[in-house]
C-alpha positions as CSV (number, residue, x, y, z in Angstrom):
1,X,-6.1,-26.2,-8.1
2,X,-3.8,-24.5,-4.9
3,X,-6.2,-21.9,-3.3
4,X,-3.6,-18.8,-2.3
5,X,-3.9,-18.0,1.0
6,X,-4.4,-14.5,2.6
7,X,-0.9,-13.1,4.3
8,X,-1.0,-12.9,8.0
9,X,0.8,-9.5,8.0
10,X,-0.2,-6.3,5.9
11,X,2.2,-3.1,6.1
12,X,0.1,-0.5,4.5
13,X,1.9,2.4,3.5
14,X,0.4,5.8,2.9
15,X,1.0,8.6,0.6
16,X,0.3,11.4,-0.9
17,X,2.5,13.0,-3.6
18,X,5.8,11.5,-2.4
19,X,7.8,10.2,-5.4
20,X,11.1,11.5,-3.1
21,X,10.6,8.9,-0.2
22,X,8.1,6.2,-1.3
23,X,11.0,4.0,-2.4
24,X,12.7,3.8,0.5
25,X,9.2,3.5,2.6
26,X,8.7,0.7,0.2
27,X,12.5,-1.3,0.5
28,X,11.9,-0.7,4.3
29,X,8.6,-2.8,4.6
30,X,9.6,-5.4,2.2
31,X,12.9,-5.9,4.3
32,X,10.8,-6.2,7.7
33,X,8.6,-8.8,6.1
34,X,11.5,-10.9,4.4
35,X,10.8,-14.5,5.9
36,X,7.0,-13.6,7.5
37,X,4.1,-14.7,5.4
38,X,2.8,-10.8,4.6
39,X,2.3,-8.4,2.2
40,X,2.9,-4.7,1.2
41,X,-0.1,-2.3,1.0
42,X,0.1,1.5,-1.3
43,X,-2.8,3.7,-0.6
44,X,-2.3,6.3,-2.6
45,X,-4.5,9.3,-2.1
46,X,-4.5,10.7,-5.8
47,X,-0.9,11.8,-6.2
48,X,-0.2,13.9,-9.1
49,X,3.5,13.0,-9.1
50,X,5.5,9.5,-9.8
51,X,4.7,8.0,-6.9
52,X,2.5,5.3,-8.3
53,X,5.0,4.7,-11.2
54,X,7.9,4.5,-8.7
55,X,5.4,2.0,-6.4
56,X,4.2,-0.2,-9.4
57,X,8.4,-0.9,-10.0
58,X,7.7,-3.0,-6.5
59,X,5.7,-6.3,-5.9
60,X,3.3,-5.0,-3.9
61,X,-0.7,-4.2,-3.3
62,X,-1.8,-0.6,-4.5
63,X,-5.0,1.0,-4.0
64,X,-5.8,4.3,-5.2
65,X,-9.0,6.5,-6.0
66,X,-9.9,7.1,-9.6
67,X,-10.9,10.4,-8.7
68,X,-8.7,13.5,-6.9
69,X,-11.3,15.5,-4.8
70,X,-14.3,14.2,-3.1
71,X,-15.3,11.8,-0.3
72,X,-13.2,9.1,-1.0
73,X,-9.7,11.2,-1.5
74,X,-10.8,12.7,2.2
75,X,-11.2,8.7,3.7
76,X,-7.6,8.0,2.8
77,X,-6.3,7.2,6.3
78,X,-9.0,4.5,6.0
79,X,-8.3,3.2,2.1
80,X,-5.9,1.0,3.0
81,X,-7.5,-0.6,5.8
82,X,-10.5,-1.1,3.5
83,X,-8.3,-4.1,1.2
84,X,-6.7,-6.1,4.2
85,X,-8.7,-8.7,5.9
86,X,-5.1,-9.9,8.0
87,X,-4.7,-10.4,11.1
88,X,-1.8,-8.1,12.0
89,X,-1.7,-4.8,10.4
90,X,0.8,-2.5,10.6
91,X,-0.3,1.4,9.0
């Protein structure tokens, strides 16, 4: 069996409630990493809107919290960072 191998780049985007611009955030980082073994990181922080339904249209990573309020929604500049063990990173 092939064993995948971990990207060396991760582009972690994040948002919050921004169905208006997280498509073209997303288009953006895939174009930079066209031809570089990476990968494209959502962390969401609990949006209410489409922006995880607009995201999932993409072939990319997304984390989000299963809750809206509490700790975790307040670590979100750290969510992202939790799920990438690359070596370049790019937030």
């Amino acid at each position: 069996m092939l064993e995948k191998t971990q990207p060396t780049v991760s582009v972690i985007i994040k948002a919050y409630n921004e169905q208006q611009h997280i498509a073209g955030a997303i288009e953006s980082a895939l174009t930079a990493l066209r031809g570089i073994d990476g990968e494209v990181i959502l962390a969401d922080s609990a949006s209410t809107d489409r922006t995880i339904a607009i995201a999932q249209s993409y072939p990319i990573r997304i984390v989000a919290p299963r809750q809206s309020s509490g700790p975790l929604l307040r670590r979100r500049r750290t969510i992202g960072l939790s799920v990438q063990p690359r070596q370049n990173l790019f937030a």
